[in-house]
C-alpha positions in Angstrom: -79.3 37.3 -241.2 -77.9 33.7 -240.9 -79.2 31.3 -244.1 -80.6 28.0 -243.0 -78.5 25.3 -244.4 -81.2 22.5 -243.6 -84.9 22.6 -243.3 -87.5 19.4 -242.8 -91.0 19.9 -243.8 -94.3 17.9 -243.0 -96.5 17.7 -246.3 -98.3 15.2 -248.1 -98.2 13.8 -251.5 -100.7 15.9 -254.2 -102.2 13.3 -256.8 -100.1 10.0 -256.8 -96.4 10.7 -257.4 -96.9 14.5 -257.3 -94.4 15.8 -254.7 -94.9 20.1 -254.8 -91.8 22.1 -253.0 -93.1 24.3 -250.6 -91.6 28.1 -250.5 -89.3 26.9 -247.7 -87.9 24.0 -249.1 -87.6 25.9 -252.7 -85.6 28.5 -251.0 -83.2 26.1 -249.3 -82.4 23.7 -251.9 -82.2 26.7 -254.6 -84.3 24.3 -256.8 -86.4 26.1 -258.7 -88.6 25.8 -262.2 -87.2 24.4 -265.4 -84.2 22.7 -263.0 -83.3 19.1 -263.9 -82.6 16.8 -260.8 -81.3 13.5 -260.8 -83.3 10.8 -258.6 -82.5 7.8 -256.4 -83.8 5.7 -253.9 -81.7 5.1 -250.5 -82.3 1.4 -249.2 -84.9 3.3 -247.0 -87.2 4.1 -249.7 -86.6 7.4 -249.2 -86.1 9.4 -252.6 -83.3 12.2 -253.3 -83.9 15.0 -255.7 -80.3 16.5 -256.7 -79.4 19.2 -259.1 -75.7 18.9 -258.2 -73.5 17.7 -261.0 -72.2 14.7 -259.4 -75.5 12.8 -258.1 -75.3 9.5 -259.4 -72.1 9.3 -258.1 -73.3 10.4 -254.2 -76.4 8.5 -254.4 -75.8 5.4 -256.4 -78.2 4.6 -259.4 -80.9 6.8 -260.6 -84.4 5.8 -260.6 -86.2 5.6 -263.9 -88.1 8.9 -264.1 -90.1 9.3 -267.6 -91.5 12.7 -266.7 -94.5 14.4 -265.7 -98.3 13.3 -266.0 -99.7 15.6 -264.3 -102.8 16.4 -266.0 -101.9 19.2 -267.9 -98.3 19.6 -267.6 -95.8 22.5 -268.0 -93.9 22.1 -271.0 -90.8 22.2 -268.7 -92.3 19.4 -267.0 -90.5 17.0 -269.2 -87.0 15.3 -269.8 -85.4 13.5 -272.9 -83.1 11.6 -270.3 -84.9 9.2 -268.9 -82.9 8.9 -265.3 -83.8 12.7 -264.5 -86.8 14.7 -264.2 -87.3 17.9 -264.4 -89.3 20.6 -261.8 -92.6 22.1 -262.8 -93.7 24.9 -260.9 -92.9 24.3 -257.7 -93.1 20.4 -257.7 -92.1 17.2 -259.9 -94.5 13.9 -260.6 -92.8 10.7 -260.1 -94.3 8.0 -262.3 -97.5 6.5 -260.8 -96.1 2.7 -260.7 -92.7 3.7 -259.1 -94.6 6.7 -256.8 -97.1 3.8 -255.5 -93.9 1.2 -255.1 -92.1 3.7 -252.9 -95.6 4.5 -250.7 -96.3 7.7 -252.3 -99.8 8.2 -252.9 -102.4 10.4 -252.9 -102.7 12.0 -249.6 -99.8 10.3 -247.9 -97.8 12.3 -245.4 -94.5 13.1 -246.6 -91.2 14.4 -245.1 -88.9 16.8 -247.0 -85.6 18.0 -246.0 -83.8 20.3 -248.1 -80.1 21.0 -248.2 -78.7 23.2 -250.5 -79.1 21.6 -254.2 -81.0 19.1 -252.8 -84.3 17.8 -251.5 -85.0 14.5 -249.7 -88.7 12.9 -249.4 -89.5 10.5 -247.6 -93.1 8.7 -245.9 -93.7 10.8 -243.0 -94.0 8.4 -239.6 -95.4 10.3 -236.6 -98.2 12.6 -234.9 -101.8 13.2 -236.7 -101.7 15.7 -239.7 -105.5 15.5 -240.0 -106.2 18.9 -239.3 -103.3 20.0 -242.2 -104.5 20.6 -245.4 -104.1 18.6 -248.3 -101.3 19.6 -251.2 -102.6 19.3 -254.9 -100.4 19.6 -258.1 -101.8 22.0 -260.6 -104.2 20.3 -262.8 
C-alpha cells in the first residue's frame, strides 16, 4: 500500500487559537504528542507547523509562540523556547492575540495540509461547512 505524501483537510478552529490534528493529518505529518514544532507565518497568513530540524531556515522567522492556554493543559503542552510550541494531544493553541491577528477564531474554517514533518493551516475560503461539526480542544 502506497503512503500518501500530502493530504488537505477541511476543519475549523476549536476555542480561539486551538488548532487539533485530525488522525489523517497526524498520520501524514508523523507529528504526534510531546513533538516540538517551530512556527511561521507565510506573507499569506497562512501558518506552518515544522518539526524538521531546519525550519527557521525554510520558512523565515518564527512566530512568537508562549505555549498553551488551553483550559487545562497537558503538561507537554508547554515550551521554555519561546519561538516553538509544542503538541498536546492531537492539537497545539496558538496564543489568543496572534490566533485572532491571523483570522483564527473560534469556529473559523480552517485548511490543513500535511506533508511529512509538517503541517500547514490556513483560513479555509470556499463551499458551506455548516452541516460539519464543530472541533473543540480538550478543556
Amino acid at each position: 500500500m502506497a503512503r500518501l505524501n500530502q493530504i488537505t483537510v477541511v476543519s475549523f478552529v476549536g476555542n480561539p487559537g486551538c488548532i487539533r490534528f485530525p488522525q489523517s493529518v497526524r498520520k501524514v505529518s508523523g507529528i504526534k504528542r510531546d513533538d516540538t514544532l517551530a512556527v511561521s507565518v507565510t506573507p499569506d497568513g497562512a501558518v506552518i507547523l515544522d518539526k524538521s530540524e531546519h525550519a527557521e531556515q525554510k520558512h523565515g522567522t518564527k512566530a512568537a509562540v508562549s505555549g498553551c492556554s488551553c483550559a487545562s493543559p497537558p503538561g507537554s503542552c508547554s515550551t521554555a523556547d519561546t519561538r516553538d510550541v509544542r503538541v498536546g494531544w492531537s492539537y497545539v493553541q496558538l496564543p489568543i492575540p496572534f490566533a485572532t491577528s491571523l483570522g483564527f477564531v473560534a469556529n473559523a474554517p480552517i485548511r490543513l495540509t500535511a506533508e511529512r514533518s509538517r503541517i500547514t493551516v490556513a483560513p479555509y475560503v470556499g463551499e458551506d461547512l455548516s452541516g460539519m461539526p464543530p472541533v473543540r480542544c480538550p478543556p
